[in-house]
C-alpha positions as CSV (number, residue, x, y, z in Angstrom):
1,X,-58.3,102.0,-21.1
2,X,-55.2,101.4,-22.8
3,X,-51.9,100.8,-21.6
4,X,-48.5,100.8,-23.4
5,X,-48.0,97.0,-24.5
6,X,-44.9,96.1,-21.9
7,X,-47.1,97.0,-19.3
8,X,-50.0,94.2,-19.3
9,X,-48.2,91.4,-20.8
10,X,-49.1,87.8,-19.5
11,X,-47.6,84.5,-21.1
12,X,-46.6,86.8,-24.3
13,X,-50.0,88.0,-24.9
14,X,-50.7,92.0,-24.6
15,X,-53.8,93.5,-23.6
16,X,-55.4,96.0,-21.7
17,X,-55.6,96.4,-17.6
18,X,-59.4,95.0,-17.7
19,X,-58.9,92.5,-20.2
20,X,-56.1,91.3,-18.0
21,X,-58.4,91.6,-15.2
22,X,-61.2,90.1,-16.3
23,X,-59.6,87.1,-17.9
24,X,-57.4,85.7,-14.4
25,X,-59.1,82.9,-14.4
26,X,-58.5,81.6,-17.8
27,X,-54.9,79.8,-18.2
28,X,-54.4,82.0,-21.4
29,X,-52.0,80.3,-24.1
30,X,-50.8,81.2,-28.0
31,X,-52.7,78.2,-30.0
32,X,-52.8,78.2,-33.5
33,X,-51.4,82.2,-33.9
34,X,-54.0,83.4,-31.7
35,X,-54.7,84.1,-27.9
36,X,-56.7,81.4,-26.2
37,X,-58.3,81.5,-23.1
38,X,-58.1,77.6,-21.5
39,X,-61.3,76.8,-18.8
40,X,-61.8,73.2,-17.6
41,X,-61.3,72.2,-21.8
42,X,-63.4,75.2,-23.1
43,X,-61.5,77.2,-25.3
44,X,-62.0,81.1,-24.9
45,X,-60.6,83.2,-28.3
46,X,-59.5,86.4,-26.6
47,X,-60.1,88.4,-29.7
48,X,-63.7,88.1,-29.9
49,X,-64.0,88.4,-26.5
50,X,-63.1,91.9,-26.7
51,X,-63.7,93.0,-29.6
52,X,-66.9,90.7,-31.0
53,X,-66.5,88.2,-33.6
54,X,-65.3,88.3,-37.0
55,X,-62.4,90.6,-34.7
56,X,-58.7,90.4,-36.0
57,X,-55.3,92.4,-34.9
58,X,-54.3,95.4,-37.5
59,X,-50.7,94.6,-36.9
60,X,-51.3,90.5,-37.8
61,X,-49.8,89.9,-34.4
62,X,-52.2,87.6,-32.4
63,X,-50.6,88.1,-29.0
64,X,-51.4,91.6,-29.5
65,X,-55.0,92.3,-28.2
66,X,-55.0,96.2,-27.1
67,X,-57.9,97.7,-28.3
68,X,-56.4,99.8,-30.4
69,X,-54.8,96.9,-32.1
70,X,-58.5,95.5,-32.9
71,X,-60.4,96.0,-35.6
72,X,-63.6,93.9,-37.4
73,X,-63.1,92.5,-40.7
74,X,-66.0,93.1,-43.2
75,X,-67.1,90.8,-45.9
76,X,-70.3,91.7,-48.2
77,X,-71.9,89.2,-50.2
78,X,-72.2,89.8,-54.2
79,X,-69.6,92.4,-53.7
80,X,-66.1,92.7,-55.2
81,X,-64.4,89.5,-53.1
82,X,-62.6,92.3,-51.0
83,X,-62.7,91.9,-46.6
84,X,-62.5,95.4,-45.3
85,X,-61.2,96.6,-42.1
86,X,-63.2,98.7,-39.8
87,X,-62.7,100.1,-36.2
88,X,-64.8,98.7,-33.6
89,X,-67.4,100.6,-31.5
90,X,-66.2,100.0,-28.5
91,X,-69.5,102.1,-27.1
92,X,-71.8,99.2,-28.3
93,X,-69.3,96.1,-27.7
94,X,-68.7,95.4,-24.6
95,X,-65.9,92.6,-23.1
96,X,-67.8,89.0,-22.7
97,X,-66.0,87.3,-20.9
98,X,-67.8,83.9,-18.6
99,X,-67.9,84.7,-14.8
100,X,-65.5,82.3,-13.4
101,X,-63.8,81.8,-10.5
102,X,-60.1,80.8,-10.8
103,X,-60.2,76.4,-10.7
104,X,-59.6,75.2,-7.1
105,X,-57.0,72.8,-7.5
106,X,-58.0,69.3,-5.5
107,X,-55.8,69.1,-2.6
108,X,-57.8,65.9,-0.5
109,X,-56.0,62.4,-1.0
110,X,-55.1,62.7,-4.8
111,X,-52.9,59.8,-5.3
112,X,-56.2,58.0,-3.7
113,X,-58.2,58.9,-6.3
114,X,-55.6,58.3,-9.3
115,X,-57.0,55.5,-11.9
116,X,-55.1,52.6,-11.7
117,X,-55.7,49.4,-14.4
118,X,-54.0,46.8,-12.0
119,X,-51.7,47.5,-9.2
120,X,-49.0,46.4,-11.4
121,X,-49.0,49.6,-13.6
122,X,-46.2,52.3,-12.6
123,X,-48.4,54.6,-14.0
124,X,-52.1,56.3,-13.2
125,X,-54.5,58.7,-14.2
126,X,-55.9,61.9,-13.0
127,X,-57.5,65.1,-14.7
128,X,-55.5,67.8,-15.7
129,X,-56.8,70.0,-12.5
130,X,-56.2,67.7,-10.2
131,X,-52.8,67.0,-11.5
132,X,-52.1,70.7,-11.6
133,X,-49.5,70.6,-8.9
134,X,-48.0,67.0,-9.0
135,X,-45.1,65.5,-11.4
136,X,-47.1,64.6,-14.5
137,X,-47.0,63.4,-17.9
138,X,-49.4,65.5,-20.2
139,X,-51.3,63.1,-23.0
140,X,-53.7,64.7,-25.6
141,X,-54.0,67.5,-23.7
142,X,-52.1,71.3,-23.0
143,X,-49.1,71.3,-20.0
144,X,-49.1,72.5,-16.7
145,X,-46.0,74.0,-14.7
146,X,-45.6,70.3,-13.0
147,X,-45.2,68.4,-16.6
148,X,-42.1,66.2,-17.0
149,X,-43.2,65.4,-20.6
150,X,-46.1,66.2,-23.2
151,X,-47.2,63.8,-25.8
152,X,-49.8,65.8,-27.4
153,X,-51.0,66.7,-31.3
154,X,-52.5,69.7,-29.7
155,X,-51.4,73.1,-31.1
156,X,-48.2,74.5,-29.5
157,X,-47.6,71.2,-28.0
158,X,-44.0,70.4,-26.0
159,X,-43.8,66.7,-27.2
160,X,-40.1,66.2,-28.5
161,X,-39.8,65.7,-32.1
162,X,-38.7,61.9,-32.2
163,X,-42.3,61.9,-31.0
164,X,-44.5,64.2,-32.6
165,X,-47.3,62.5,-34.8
166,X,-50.2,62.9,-36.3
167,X,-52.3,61.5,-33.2
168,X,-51.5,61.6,-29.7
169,X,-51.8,57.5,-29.4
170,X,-49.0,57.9,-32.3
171,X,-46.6,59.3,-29.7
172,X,-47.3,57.9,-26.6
173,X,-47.4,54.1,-28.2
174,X,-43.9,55.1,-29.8
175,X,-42.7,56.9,-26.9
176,X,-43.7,54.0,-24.8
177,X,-41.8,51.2,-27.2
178,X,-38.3,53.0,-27.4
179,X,-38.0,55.7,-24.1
180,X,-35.3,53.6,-22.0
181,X,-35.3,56.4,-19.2
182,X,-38.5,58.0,-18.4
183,X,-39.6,60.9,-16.5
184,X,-39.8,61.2,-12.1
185,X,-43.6,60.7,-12.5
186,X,-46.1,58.3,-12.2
187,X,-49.2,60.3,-13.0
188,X,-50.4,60.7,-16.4
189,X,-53.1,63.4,-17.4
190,X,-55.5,64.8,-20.0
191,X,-58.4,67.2,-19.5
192,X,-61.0,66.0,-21.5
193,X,-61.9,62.4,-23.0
194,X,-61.9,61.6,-26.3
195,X,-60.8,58.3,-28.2
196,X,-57.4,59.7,-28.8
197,X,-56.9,60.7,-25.0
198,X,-58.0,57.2,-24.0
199,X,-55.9,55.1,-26.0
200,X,-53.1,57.5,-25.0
201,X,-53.7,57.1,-21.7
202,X,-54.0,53.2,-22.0
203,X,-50.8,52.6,-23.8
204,X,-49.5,53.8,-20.4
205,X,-51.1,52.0,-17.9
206,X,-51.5,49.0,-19.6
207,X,-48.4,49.0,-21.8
208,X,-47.9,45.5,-23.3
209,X,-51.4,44.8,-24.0
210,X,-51.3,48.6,-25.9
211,X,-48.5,47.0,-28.3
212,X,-49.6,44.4,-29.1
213,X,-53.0,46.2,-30.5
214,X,-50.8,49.4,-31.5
215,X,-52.3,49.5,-35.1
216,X,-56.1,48.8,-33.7
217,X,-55.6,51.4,-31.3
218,X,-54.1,54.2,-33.4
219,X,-57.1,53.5,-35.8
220,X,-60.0,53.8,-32.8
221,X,-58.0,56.9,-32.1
222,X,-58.2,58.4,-35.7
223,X,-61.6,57.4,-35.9
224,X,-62.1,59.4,-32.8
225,X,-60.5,62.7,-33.5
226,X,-61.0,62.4,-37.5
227,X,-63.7,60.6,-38.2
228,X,-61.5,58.6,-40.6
229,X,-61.1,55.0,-40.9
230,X,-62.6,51.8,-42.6
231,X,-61.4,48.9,-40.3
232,X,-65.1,46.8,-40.0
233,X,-63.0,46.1,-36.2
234,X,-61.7,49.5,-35.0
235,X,-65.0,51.1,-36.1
236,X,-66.8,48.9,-33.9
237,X,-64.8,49.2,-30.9
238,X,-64.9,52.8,-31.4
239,X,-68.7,53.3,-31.5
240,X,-68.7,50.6,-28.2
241,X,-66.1,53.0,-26.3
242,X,-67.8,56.1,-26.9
243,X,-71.5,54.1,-26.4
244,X,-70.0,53.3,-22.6
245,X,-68.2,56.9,-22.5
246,X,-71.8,58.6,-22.6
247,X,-73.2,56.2,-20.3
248,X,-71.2,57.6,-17.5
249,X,-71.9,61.4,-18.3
250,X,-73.9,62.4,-14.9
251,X,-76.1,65.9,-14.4
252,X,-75.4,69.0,-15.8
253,X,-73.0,71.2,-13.5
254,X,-70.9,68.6,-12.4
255,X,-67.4,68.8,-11.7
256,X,-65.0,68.7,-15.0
257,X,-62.3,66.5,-12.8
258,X,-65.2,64.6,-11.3
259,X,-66.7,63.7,-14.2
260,X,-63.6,62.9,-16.1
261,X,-62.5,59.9,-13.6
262,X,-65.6,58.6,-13.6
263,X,-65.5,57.9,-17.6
264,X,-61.6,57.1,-17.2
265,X,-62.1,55.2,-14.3
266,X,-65.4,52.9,-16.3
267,X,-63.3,52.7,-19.7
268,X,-59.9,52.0,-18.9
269,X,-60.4,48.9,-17.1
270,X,-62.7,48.0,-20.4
271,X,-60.5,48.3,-23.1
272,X,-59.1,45.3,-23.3
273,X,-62.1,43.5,-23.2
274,X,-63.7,45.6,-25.8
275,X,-61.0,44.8,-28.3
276,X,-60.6,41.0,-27.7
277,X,-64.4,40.1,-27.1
278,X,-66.3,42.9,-29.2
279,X,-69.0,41.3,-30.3
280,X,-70.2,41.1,-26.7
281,X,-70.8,44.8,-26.7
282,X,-72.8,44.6,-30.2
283,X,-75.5,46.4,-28.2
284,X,-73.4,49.2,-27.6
285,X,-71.8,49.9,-31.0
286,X,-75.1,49.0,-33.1
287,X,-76.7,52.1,-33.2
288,X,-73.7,54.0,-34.9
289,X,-73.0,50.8,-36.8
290,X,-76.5,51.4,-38.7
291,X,-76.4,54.9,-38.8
292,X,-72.8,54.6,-40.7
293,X,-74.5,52.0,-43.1
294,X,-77.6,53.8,-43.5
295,X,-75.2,57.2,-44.6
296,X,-72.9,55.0,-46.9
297,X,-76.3,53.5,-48.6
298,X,-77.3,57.2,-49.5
299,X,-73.6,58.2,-50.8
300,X,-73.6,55.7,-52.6
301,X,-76.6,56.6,-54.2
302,X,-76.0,58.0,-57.7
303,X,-77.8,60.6,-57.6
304,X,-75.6,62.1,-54.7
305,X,-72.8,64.5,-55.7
306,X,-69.1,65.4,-54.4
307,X,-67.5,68.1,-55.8
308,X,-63.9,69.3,-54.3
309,X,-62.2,72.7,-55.0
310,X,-58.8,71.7,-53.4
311,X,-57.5,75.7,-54.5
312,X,-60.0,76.7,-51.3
313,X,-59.7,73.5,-49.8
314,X,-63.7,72.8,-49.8
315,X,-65.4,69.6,-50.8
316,X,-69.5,70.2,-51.3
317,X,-71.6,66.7,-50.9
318,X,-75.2,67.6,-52.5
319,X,-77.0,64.7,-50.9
320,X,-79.9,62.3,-52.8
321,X,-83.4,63.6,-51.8
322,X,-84.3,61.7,-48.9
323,X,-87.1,61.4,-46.2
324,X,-85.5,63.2,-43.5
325,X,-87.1,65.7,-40.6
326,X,-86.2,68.9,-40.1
327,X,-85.1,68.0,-36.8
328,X,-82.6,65.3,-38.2
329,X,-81.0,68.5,-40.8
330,X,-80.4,70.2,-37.4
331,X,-78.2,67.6,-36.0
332,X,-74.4,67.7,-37.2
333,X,-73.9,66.1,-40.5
334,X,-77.4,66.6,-41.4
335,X,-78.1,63.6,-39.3
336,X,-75.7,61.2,-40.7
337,X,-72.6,59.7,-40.0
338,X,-69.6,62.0,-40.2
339,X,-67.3,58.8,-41.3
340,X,-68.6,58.7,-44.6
341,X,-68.4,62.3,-45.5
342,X,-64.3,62.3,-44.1
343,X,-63.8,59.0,-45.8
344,X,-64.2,60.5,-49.3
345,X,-62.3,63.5,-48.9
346,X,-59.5,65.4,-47.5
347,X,-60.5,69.1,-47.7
348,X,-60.5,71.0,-44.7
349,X,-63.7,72.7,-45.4
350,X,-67.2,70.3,-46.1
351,X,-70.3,71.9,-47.1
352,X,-73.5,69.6,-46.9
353,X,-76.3,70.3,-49.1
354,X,-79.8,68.9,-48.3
355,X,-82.1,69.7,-50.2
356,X,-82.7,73.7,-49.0
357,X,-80.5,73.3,-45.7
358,X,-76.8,74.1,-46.4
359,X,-74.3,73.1,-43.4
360,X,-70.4,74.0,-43.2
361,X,-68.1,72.5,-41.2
362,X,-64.0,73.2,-40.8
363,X,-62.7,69.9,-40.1
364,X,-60.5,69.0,-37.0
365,X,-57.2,67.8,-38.9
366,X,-57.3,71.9,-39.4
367,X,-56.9,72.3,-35.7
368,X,-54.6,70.1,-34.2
369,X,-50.3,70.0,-35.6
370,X,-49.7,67.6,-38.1
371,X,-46.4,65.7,-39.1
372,X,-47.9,64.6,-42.7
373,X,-50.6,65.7,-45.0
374,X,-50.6,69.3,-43.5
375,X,-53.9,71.0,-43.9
376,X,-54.4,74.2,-45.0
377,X,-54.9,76.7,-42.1
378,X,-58.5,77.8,-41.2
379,X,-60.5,81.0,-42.2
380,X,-62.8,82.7,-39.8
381,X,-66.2,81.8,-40.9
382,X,-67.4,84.4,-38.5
383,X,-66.4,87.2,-41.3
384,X,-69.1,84.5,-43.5
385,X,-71.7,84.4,-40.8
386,X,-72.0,87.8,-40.4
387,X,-71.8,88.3,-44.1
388,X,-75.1,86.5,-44.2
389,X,-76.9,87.8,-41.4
390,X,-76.5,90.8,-42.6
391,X,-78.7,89.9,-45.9
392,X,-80.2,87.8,-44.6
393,X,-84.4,88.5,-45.2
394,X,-85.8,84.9,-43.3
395,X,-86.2,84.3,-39.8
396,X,-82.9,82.5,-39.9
397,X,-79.8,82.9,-37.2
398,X,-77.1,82.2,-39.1
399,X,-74.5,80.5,-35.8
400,X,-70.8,79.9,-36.2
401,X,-69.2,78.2,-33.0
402,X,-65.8,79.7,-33.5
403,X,-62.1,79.4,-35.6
404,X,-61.0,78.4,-32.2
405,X,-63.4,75.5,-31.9
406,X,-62.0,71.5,-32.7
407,X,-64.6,71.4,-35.0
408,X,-66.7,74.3,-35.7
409,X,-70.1,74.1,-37.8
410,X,-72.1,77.3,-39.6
411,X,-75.5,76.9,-39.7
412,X,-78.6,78.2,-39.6
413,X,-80.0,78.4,-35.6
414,X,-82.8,75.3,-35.3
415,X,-86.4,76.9,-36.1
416,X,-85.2,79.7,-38.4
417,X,-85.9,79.6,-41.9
418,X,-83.4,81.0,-44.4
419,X,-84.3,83.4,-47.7
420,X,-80.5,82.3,-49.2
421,X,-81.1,79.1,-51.2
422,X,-78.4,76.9,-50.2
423,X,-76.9,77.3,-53.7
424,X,-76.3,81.2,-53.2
425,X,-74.9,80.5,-49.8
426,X,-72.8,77.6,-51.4
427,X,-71.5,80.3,-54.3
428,X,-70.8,83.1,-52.2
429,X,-68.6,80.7,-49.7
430,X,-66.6,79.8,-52.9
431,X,-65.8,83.7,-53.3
432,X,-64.9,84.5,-49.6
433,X,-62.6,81.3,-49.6
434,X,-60.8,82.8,-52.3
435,X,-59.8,85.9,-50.5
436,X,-60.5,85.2,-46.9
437,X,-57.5,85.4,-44.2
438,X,-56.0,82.6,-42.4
439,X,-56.9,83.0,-38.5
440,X,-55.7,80.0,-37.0
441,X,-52.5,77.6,-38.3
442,X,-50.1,75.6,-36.9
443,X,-46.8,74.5,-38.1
């Protein structure tokens, strides 16, 4: 059903009645050019929802998501380098959208259940949905009608220039060393936890101890989002913080907000200890401590190779042979640590190649807004994945998570086995890098 475009219109974005319909649950937002459905920190691309993946708008207008305004962009491997535009059969693709009910915003004894470090701190934590309706300061994180002031790297962010940065810990440890006046809220919020998010958070509620480790704390938060960094110290703390992180992660189906103050509420209060006294927590951060030395052993090895192609912004890493098992090739990064591979380059694109496994990932300096070294903005790898299912004469599922993903992977599904060597997958992403779109960029 398709209705003229003033007529469905919600936060800028255009679509049809049932589209509209379907999607009320979903706070829908405009990140990196296209239309994103937001769901307790599980990012919905619109688009593909309607139309399937490797979707795109004729007019180049991602806002605009009418059905008549879709169409499914067509790449064929060993062909002429050309993506073709085709209508979409709307007979055989149906809208997916996830069943969900619209988030019931807590309404018992908030303030109660607000993360404090010491009673001292003007400010505390909750999670995004619980903040929903109070006076808030948004950290790492997206905005709600109730936020004073965002400090956030995400894309479309509201954070006032002086304080845009690279990393979200980047503004709020700047913001929180020259604001003289600051907003008529003590809550701060984020609806997810990362590294980033939690040093942002803790150069609130513990402010002078946050200065006075400003530099250790940016670089636990880089390590966190980018998988960047070299300090022997921030690395450790790092692997520690996200050791005790997973520690609190309870069953499956439990609430977002739930689960996020009980990982705020266990980390904050640890922070400073795990920065002065880290070698008490060598336990924790051991096991990623190895797993980074046993990676940098094997790039170091010379018979490794790294190969970059900054024109397509791709850097290939042919690993050593090695003794690995097929279930360790099926685990991100091959197994290995993802330090080591970001370390050596800056492309937005990696491709890992392991012996006959081939894995691509789109980094997340791609996603986020950047102040310095801009990347180049992503390609939908979808138009790739399909490419290769389609040829594909193995057992092999060829998976893409999404452009709208932090960090999206292409792979082959585990227990599939592939007929492309990963040499003629390698060569034939070289050629659709060349002429392949840009789906999702920020400024």
């Amino acid at each position: 059903m398709n209705t003229p475009a003033d007529a469905n219109a919600v936060r800028g974005v255009v679509a049809d009645e049932d589209v509209l319909l379907a999607s009320r649950a979903l706070d829908i937002r405009m990140l990196g050019g296209r239309a994103i459905g937001l769901f307790e920190n599980h990012f919905i691309d619109l688009a593909t929802a309607i139309a399937g993946p490797a979707s795109a708008p004729r007019n180049g207008e991602g806002h605009d998501l009418r059905r008549e305004n879709l169409c499914r962009l067509v790449y064929t491997l060993g062909g002429h380098g050309e993506i073709a535009q085709i209508p979409v059969d709307y007979g055989r693709v149906k809208l997916k959208l996830p069943d969900l009910q619209p988030a019931a915003h807590c309404t018992d004894d908030l303030l109660g259940q607000a993360i404090r470090i010491d009673g001292a701190s003007r400010f505390a934590y909750l999670p995004l949905n619980m903040a929903h309706d109070i006076a808030n300061i948004s950290l790492d994180s997206t905005h709600t009608p109730q936020t004073l002031l965002t400090l956030s790297h995400w894309p479309a962010n509201r954070t006032p220039q002086a304080y845009k940065a690279n990393l979200s810990t980047q503004s709020a440890l700047r913001y929180m060393a020259q604001a003289r006046d600051f907003p008529d809220a003590g809550i701060v919020t984020s609806d997810h936890f990362d590294l980033d998010g939690l040093a942002s958070i803790y150069a609130f509620l513990a402010p002078e101890h946050a200065q006075r480790h400003a530099p250790l704390l940016i670089e636990v938060a880089r390590l966190g989002d980018y998988a960047r960094g070299t300090s022997r110290h921030a690395l450790q703390v790092a692997f520690s913080l996200n050791h005790l992180a997973e520690r609190t992660h309870t069953y499956a189906g439990v609430n977002e907000s739930r689960q996020l103050l009980s990982t705020f509420g266990t980390l904050l209060p640890l922070v400073k200890d795990v920065i002065e006294n880290t070698e008490r927590y060598a336990q924790a951060y051991q096991g990623q401590w190895q797993l980074l030395e046993r990676t940098e052993a094997l790039m170091n090895d010379p018979q490794g190779v790294l190969e970059e192609y900054p024109d397509i912004d791709l850097a290939v890493f042919t690993l050593p042979p090695r003794p690995a098992s097929r279930a360790d090739r099926e685990t991100p990064y091959h197994g290995l640590s993802a330090i080591s591979f970001h370390n050596r380059t800056r492309c937005g694109v990696l491709a890992i190649i392991d012996g006959p496994f081939i894995e691509i990932r789109q980094r997340y300096e791609s996603w986020v807004e950047r102040v310095s070294c801009k990347m180049r903005g992503r390609c939908d790898l979808a138009i790739f994945q399909r490419a290769l299912q389609a040829q594909e004469q193995g057992t092999a599922q060829w998976r893409y998570d999404g452009v709208q993903w932090i960090m999206p992977a292409l792979k082959v599904k585990p227990g599939g086995n592939s007929d492309f060597s990963a040499q003629r997958v390698l060569d034939e992403l070289k050629q659709f890098l060349h002429v392949a779109p840009i789906a999702w960029h920020t400024p």
